[in-house]
N, C-alpha and C positions, 0 to 999 in steps of 0.2 A: 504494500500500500504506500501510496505517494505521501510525502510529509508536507505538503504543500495545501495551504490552505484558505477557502475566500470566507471570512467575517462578514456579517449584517447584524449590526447589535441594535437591540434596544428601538421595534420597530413599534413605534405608539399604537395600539389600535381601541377600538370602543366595540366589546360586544357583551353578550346576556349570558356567559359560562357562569354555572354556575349549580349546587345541591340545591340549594334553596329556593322559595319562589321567587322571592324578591328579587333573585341577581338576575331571573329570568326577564323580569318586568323592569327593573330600573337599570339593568346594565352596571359597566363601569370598563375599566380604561386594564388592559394588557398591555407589556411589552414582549414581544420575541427578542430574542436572539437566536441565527445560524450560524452552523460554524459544518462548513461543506470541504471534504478533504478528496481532491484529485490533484492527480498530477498536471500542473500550471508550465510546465516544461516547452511545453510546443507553442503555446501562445506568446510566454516570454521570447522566445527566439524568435517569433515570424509576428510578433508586436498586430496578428490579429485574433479579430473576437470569437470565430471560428472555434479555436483553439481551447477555449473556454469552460466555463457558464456565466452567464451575464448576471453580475449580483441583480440588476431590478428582474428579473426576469426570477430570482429567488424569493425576492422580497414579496413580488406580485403573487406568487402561491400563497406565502402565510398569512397576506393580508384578506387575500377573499376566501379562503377557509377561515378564519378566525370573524371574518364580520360578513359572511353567508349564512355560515350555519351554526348551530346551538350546542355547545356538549354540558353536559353535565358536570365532566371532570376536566378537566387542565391537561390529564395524564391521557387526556383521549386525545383534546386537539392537537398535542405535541405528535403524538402518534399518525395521528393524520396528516397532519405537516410533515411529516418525514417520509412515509408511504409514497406520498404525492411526488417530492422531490426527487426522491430513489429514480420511480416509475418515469418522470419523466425524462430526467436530466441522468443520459448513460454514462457520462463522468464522472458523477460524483459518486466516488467508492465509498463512503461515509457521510453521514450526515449526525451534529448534533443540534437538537432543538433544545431551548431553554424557555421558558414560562413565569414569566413576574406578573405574580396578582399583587399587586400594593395594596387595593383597599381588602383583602381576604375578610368574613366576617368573621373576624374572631377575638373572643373577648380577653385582648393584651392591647398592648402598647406594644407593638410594633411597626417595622419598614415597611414587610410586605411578604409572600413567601411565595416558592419560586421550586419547579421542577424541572429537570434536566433529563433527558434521552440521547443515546447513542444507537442508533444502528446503520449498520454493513448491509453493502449490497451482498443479496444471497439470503436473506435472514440471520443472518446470525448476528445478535445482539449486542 
């Protein structure tokens, strides 16, 4: 596997994820992050996009799964972000999603909490 890697951090989005009913009905604010691992090898040398994946072209997956459609857990939309990604983009040998719910309803004072996923093309986790 390539050690080479294209970053999308911290992609603001607004959807209704959520157990409860409320987060269904009032929504509230996610961030993604990708972190997509192929080899960058042929682009850098022939300096085109070909060569690639085009980060908006990344970006524009997790935005319209995340403010399409509805999961109940965090752990699902990541999962689907990542499926989507694999399936379409045949470069990217790895994909990791990450999931910041900041406003989470939970009774503390905290930042926010936040699930992470790794998976390889081929399934293996």
């Amino acid at each position: 596997m390539a050690g080479d890697l294209i970053r999308v951090t911290r992609i603001a989005v607004f959807g209704r994820h959520g157990v409860l009913p409320e987060e269904a009905v009032l929504g509230q604010r996610f961030y993604i992050s990708l972190e997509a691992s192929l080899d960058l090898g042929a682009a850098g040398r022939s300096d085109d996009v070909a060569g690639t994946v085009n980060y908006a072209d990344l970006t524009q997956v997790a935005v319209e799964i995340a403010t399409e459609r509805r999961f109940n857990l965090i752990e699902a939309l990541a999962e689907t972000i990542a499926a989507t990604i694999l399936e379409r983009f045949t470069r990217v040998e790895a994909i990791t999603v990450r999931i910041d719910k900041p406003s989470a309803p939970v009774p503390a004072i905290l930042e926010g909490v936040s699930i992470e996923i790794v998976r390889r093309r081929g399934g293996r986790g």
